[in-house]
mmCIF file of the N, C-alpha and C atoms, coordinates in Angstrom:
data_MODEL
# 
_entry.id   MODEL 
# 
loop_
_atom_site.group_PDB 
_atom_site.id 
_atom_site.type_symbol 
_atom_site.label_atom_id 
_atom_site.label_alt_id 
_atom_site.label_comp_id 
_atom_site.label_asym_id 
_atom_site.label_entity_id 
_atom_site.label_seq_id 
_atom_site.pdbx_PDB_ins_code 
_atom_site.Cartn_x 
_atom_site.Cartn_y 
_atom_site.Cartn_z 
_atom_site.occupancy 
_atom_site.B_iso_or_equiv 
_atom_site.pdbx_formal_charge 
_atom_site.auth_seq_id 
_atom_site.auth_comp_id 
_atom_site.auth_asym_id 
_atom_site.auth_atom_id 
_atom_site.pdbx_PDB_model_num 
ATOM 1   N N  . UNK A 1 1  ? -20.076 51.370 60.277 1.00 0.00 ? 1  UNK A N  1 
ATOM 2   C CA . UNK A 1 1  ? -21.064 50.334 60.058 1.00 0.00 ? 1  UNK A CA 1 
ATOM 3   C C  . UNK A 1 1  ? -20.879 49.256 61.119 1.00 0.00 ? 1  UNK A C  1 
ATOM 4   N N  . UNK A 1 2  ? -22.284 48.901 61.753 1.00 0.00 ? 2  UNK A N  1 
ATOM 5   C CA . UNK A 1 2  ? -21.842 47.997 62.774 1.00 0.00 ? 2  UNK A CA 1 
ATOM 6   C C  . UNK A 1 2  ? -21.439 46.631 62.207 1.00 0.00 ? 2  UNK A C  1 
ATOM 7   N N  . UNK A 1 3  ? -20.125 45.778 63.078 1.00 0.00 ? 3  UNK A N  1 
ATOM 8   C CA . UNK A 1 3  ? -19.893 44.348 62.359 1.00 0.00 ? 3  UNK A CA 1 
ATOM 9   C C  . UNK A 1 3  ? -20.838 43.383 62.133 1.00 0.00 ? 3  UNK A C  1 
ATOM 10  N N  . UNK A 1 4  ? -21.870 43.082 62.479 1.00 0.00 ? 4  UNK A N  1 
ATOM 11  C CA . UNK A 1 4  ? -22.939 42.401 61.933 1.00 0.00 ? 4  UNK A CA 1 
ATOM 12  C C  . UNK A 1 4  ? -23.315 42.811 60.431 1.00 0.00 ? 4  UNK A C  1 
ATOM 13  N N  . UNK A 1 5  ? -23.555 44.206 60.396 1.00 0.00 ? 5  UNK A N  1 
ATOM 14  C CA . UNK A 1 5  ? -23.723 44.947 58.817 1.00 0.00 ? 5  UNK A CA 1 
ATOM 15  C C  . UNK A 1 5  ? -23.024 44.590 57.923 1.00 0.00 ? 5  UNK A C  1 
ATOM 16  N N  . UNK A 1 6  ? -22.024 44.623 58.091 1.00 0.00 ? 6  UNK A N  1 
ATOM 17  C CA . UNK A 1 6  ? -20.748 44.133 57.265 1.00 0.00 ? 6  UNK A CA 1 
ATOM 18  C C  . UNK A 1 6  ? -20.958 43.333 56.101 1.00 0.00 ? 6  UNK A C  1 
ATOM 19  N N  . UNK A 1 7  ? -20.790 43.860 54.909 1.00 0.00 ? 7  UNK A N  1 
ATOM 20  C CA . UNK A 1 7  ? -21.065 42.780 53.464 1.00 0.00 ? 7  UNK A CA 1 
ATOM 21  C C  . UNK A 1 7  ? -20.403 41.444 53.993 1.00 0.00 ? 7  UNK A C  1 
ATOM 22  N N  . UNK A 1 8  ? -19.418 41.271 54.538 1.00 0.00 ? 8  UNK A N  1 
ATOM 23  C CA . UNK A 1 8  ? -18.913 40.093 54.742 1.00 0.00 ? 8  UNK A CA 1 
ATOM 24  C C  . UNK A 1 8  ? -19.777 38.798 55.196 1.00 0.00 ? 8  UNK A C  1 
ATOM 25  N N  . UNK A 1 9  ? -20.313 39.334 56.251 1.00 0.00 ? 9  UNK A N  1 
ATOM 26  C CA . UNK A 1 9  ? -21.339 38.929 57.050 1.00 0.00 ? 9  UNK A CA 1 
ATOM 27  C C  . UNK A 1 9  ? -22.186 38.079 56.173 1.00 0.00 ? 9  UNK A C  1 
ATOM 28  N N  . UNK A 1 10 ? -22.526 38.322 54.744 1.00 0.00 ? 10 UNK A N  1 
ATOM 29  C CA . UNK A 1 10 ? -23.737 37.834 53.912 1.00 0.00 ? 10 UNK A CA 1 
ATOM 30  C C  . UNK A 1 10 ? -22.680 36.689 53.312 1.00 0.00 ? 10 UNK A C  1 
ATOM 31  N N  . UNK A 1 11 ? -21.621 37.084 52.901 1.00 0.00 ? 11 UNK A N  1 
ATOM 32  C CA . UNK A 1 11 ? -20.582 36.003 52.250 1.00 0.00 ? 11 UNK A CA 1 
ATOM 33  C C  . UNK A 1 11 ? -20.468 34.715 52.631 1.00 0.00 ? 11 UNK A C  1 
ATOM 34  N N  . UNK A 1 12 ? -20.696 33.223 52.002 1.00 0.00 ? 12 UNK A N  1 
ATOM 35  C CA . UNK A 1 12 ? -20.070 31.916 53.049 1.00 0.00 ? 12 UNK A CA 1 
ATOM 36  C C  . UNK A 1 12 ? -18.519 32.467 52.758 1.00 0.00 ? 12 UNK A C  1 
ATOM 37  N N  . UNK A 1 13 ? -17.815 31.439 53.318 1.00 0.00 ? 13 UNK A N  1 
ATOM 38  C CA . UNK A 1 13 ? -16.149 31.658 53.056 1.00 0.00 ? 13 UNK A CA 1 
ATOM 39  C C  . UNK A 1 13 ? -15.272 31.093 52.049 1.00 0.00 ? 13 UNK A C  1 
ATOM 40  N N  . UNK A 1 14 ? -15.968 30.228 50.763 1.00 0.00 ? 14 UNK A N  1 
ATOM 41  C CA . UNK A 1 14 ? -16.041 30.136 49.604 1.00 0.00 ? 14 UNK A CA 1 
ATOM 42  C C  . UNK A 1 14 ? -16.319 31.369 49.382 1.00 0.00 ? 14 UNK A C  1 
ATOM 43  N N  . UNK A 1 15 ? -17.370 31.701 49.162 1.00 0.00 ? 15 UNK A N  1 
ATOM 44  C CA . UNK A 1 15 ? -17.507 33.049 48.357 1.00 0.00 ? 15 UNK A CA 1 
ATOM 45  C C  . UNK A 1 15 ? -16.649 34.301 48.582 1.00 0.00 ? 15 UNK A C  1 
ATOM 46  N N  . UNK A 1 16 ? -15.999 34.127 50.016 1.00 0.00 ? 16 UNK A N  1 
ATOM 47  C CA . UNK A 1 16 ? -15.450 35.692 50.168 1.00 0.00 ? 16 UNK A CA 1 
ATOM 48  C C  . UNK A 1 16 ? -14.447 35.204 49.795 1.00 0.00 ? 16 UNK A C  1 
ATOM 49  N N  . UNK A 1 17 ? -13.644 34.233 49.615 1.00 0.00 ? 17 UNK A N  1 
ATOM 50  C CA . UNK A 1 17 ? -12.233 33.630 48.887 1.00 0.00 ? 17 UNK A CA 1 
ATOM 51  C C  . UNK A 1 17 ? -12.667 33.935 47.516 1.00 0.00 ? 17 UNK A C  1 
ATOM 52  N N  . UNK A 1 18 ? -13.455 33.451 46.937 1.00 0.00 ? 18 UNK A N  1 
ATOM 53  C CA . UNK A 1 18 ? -13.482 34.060 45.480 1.00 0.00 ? 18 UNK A CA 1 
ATOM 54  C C  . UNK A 1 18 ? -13.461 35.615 45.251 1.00 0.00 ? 18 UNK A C  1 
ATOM 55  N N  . UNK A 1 19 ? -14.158 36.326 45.925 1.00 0.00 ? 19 UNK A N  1 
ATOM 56  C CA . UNK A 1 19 ? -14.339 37.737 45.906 1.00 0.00 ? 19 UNK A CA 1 
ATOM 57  C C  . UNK A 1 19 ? -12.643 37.887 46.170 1.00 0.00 ? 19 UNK A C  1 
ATOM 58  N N  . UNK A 1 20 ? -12.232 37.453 47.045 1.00 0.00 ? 20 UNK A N  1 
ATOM 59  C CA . UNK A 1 20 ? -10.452 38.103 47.367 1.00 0.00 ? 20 UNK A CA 1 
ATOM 60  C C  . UNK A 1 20 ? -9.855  38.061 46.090 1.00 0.00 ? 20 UNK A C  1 
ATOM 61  N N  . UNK A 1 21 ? -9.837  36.346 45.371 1.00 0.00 ? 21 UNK A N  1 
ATOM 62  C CA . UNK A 1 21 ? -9.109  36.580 44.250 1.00 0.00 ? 21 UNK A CA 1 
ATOM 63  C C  . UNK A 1 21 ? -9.672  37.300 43.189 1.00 0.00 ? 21 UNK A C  1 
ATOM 64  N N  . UNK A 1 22 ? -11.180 37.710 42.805 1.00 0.00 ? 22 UNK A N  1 
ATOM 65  C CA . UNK A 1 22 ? -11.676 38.091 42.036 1.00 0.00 ? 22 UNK A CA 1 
ATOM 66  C C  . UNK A 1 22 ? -10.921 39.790 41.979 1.00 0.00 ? 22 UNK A C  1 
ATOM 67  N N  . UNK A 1 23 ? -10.625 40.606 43.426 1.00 0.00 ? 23 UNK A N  1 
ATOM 68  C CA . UNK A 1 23 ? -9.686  41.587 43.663 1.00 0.00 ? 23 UNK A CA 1 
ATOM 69  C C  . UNK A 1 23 ? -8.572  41.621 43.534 1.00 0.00 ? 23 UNK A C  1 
ATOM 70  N N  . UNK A 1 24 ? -7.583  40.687 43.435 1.00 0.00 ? 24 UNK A N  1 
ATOM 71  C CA . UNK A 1 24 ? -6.504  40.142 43.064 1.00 0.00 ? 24 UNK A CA 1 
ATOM 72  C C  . UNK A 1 24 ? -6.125  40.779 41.273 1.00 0.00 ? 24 UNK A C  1 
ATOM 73  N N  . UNK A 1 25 ? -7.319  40.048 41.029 1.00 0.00 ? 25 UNK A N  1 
ATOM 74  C CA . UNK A 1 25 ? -7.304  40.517 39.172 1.00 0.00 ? 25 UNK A CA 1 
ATOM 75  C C  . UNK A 1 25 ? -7.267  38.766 38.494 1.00 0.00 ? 25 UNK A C  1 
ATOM 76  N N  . UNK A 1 26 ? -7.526  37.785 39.521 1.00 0.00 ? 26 UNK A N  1 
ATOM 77  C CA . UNK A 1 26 ? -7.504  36.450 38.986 1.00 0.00 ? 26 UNK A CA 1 
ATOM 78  C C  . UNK A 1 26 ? -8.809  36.638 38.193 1.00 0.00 ? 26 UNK A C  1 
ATOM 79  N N  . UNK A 1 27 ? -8.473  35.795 36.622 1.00 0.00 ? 27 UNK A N  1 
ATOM 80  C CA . UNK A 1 27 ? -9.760  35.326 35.857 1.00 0.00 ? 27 UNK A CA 1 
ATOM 81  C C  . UNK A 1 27 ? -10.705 34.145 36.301 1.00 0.00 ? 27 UNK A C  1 
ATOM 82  N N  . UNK A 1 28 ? -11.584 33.828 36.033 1.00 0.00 ? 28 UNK A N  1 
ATOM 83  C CA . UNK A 1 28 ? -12.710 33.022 36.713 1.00 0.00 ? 28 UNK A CA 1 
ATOM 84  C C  . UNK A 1 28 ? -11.820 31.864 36.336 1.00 0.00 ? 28 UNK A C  1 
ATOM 85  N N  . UNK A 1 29 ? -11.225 31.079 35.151 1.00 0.00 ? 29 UNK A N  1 
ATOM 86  C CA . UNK A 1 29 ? -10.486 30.169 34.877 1.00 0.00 ? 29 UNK A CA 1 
ATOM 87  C C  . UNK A 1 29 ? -9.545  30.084 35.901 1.00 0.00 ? 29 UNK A C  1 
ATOM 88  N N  . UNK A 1 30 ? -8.651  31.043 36.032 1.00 0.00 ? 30 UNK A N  1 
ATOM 89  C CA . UNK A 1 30 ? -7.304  30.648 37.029 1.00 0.00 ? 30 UNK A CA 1 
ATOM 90  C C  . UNK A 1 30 ? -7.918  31.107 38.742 1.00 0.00 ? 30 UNK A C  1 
ATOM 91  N N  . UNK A 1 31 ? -9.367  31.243 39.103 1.00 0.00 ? 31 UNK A N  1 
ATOM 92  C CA . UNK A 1 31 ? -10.079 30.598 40.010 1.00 0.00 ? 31 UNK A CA 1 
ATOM 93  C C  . UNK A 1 31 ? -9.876  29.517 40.793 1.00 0.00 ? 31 UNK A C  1 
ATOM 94  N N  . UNK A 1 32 ? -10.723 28.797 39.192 1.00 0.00 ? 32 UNK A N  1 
ATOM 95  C CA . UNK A 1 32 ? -10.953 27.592 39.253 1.00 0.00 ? 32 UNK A CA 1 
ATOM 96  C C  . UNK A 1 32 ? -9.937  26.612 39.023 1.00 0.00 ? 32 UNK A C  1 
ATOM 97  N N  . UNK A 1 33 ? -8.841  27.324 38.597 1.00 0.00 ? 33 UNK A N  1 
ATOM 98  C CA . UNK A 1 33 ? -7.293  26.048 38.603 1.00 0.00 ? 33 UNK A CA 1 
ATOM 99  C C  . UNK A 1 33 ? -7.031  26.580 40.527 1.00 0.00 ? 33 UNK A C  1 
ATOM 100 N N  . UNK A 1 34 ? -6.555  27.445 41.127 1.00 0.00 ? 34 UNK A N  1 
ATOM 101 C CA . UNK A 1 34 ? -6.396  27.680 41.787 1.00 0.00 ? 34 UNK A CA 1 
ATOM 102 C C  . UNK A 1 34 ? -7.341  26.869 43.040 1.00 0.00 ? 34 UNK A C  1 
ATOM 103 N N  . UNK A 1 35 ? -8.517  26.907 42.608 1.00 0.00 ? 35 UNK A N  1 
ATOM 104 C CA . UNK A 1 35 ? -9.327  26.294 43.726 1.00 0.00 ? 35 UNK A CA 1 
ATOM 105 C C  . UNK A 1 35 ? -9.893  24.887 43.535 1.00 0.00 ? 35 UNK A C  1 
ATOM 106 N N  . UNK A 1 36 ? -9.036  24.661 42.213 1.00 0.00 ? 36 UNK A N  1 
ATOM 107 C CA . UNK A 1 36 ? -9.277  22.946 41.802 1.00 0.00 ? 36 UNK A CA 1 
ATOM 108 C C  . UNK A 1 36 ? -10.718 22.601 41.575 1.00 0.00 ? 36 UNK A C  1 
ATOM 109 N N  . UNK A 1 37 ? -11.407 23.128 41.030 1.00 0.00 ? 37 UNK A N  1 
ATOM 110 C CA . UNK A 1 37 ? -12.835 23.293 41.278 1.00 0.00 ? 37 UNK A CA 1 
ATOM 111 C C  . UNK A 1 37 ? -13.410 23.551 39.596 1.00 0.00 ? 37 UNK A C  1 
ATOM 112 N N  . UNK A 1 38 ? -14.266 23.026 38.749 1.00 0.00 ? 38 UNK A N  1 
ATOM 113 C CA . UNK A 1 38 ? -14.656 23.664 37.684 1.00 0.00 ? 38 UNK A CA 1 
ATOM 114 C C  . UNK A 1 38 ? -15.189 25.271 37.296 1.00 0.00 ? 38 UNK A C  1 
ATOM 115 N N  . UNK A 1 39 ? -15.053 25.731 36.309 1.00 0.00 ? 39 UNK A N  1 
ATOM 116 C CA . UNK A 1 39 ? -14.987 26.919 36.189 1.00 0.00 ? 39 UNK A CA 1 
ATOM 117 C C  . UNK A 1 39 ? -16.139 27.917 36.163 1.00 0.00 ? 39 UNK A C  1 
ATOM 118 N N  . UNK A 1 40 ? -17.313 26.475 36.010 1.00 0.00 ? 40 UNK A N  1 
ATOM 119 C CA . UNK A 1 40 ? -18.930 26.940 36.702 1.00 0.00 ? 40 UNK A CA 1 
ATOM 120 C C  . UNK A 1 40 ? -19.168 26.993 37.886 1.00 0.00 ? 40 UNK A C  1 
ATOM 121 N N  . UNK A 1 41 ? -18.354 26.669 38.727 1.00 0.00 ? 41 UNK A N  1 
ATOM 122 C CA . UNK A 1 41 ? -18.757 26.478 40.175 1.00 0.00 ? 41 UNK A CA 1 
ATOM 123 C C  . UNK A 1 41 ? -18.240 27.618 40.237 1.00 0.00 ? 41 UNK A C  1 
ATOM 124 N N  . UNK A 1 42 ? -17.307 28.440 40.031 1.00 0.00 ? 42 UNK A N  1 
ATOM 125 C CA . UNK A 1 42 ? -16.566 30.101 39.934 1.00 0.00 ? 42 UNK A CA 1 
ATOM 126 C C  . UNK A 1 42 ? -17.824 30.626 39.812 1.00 0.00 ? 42 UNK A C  1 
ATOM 127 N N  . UNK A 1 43 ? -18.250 30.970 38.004 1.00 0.00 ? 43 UNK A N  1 
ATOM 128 C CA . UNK A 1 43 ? -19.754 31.457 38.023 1.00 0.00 ? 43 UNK A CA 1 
ATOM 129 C C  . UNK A 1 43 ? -20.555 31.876 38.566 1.00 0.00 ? 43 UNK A C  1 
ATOM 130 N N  . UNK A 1 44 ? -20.939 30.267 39.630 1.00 0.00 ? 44 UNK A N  1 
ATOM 131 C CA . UNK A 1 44 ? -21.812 30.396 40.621 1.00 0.00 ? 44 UNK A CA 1 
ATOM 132 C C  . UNK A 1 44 ? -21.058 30.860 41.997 1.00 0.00 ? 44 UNK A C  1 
ATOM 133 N N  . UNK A 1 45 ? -19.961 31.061 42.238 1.00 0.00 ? 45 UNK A N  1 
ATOM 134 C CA . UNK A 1 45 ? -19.827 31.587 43.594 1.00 0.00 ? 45 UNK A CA 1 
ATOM 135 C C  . UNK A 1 45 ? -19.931 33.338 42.712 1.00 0.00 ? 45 UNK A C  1 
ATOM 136 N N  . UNK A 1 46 ? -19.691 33.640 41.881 1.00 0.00 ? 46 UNK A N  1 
ATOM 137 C CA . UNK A 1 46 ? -19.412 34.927 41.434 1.00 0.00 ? 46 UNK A CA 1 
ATOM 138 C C  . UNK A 1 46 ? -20.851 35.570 41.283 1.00 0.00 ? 46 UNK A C  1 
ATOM 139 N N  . UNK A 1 47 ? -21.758 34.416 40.730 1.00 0.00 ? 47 UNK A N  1 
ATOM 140 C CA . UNK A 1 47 ? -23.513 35.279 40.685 1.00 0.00 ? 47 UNK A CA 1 
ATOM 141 C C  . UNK A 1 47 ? -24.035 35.983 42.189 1.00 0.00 ? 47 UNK A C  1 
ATOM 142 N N  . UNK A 1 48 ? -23.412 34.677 43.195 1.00 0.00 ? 48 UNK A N  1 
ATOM 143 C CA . UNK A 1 48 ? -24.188 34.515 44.544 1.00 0.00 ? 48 UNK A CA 1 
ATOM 144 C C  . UNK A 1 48 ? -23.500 35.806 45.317 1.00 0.00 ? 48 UNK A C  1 
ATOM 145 N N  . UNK A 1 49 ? -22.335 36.204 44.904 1.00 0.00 ? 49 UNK A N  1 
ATOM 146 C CA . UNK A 1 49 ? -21.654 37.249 45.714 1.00 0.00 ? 49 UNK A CA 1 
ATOM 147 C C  . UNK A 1 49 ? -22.226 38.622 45.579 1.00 0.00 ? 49 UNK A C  1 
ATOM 148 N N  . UNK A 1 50 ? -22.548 38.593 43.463 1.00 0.00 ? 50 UNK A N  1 
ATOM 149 C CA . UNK A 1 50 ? -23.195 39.901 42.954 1.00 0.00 ? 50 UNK A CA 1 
ATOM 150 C C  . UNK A 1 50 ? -24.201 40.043 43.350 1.00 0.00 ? 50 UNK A C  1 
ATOM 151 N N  . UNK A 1 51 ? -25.093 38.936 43.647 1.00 0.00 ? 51 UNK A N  1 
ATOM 152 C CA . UNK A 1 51 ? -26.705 39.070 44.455 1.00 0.00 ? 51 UNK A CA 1 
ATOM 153 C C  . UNK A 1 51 ? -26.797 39.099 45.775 1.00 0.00 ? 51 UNK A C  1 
ATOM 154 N N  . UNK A 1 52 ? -25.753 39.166 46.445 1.00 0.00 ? 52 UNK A N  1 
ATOM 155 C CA . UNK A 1 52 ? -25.716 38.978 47.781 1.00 0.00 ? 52 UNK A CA 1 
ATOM 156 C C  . UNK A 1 52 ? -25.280 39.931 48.239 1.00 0.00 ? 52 UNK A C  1 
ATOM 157 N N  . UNK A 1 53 ? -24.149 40.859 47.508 1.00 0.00 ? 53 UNK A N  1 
ATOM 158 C CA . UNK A 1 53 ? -23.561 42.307 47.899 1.00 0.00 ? 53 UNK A CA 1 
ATOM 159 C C  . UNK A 1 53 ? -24.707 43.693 47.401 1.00 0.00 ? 53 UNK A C  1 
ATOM 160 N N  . UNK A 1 54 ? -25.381 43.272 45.681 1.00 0.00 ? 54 UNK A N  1 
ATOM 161 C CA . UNK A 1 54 ? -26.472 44.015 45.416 1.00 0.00 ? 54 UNK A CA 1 
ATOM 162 C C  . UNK A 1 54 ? -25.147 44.781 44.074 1.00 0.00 ? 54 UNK A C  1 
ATOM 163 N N  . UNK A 1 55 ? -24.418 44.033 43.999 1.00 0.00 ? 55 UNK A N  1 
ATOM 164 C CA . UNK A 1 55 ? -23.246 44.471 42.555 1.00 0.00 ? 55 UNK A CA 1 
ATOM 165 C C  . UNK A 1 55 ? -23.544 44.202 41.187 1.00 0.00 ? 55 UNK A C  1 
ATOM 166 N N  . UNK A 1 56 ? -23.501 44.854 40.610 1.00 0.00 ? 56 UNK A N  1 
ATOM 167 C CA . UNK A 1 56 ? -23.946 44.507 38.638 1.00 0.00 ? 56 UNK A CA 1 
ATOM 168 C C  . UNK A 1 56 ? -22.279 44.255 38.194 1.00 0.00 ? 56 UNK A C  1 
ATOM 169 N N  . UNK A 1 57 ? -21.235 43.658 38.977 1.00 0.00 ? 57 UNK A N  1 
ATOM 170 C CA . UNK A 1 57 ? -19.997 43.146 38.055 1.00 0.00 ? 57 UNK A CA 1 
ATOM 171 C C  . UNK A 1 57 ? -19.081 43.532 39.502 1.00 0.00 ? 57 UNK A C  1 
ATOM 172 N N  . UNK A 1 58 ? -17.636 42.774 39.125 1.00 0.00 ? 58 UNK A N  1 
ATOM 173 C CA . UNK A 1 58 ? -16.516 42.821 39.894 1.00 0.00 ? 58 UNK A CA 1 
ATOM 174 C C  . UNK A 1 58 ? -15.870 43.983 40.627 1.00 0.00 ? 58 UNK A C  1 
ATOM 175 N N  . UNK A 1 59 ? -16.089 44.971 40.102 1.00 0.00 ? 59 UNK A N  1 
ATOM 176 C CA . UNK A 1 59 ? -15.478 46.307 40.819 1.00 0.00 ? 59 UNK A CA 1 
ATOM 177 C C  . UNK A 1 59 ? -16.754 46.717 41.514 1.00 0.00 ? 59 UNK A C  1 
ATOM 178 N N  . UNK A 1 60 ? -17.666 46.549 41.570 1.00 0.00 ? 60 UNK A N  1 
ATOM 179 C CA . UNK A 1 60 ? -18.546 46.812 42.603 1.00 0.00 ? 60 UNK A CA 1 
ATOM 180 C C  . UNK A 1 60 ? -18.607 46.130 43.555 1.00 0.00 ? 60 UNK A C  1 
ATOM 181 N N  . UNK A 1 61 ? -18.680 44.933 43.592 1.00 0.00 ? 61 UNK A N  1 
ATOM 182 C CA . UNK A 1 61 ? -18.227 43.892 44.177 1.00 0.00 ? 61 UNK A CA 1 
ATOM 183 C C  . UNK A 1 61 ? -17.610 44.278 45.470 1.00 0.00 ? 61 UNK A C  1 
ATOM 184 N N  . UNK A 1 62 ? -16.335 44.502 45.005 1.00 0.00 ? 62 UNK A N  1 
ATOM 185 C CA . UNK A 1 62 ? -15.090 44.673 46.068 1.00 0.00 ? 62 UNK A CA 1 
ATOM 186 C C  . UNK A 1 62 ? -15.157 45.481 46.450 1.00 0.00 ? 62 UNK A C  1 
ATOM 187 N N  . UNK A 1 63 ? -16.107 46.737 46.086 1.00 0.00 ? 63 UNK A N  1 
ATOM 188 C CA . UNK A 1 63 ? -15.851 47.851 46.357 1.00 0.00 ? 63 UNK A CA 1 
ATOM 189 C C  . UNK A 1 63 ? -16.759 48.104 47.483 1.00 0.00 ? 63 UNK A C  1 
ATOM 190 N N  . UNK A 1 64 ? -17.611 47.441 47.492 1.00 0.00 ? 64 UNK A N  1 
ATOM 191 C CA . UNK A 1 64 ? -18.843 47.246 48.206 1.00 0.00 ? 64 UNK A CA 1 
ATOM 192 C C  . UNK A 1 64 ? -17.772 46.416 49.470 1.00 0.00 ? 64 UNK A C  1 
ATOM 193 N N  . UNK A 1 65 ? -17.481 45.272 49.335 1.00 0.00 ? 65 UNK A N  1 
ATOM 194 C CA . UNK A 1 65 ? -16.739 44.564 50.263 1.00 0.00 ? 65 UNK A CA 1 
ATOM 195 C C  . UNK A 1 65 ? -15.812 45.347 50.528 1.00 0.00 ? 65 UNK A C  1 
ATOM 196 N N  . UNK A 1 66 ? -14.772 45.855 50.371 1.00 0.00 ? 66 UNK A N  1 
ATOM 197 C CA . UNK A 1 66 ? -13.552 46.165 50.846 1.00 0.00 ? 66 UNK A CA 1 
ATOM 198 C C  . UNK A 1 66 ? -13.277 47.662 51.286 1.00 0.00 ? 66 UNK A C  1 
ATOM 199 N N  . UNK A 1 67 ? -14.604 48.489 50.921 1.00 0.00 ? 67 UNK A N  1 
ATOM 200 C CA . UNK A 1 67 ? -14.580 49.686 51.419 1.00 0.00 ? 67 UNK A CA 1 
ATOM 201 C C  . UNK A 1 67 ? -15.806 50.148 52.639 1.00 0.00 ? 67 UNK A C  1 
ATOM 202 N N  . UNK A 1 68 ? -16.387 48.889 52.957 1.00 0.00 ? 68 UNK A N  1 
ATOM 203 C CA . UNK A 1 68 ? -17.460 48.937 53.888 1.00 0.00 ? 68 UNK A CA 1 
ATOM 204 C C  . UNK A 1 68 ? -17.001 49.411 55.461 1.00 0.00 ? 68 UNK A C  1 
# 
């Protein structure tokens, strides 16, 4: 896949930090302790990633990202 293609590519770098820990196995709570940040703003980086990669939940997600 050429690097422009790249799911990454669609990610800001908030969002692909959430996607990392979201692969990690971190819960949206310890996210949001982690990124000092409320636990809706997680949410919303987590909706924008699933609509942005084309994922219906977390293991697609990454899987989409990390096996591209």
């Amino acid at each position: 896949m050429p690097e422009n293609h790249h799911p990454s590519k669609k990610l800001t770098p908030k969002e692909t930090e959430v996607l990392h820990l979201l692969k990690q196995g971190y819960l949206y709570k310890e996210i949001a302790d982690v990124q000092q940040v409320k636990i809706d703003t997680v949410k919303k980086h987590a909706k924008n990633i699933y609509r942005k990669l084309h994922a219906r939940n977390r293991m697609e997600a990454v899987n989409k990202m990390y096996t591209a």
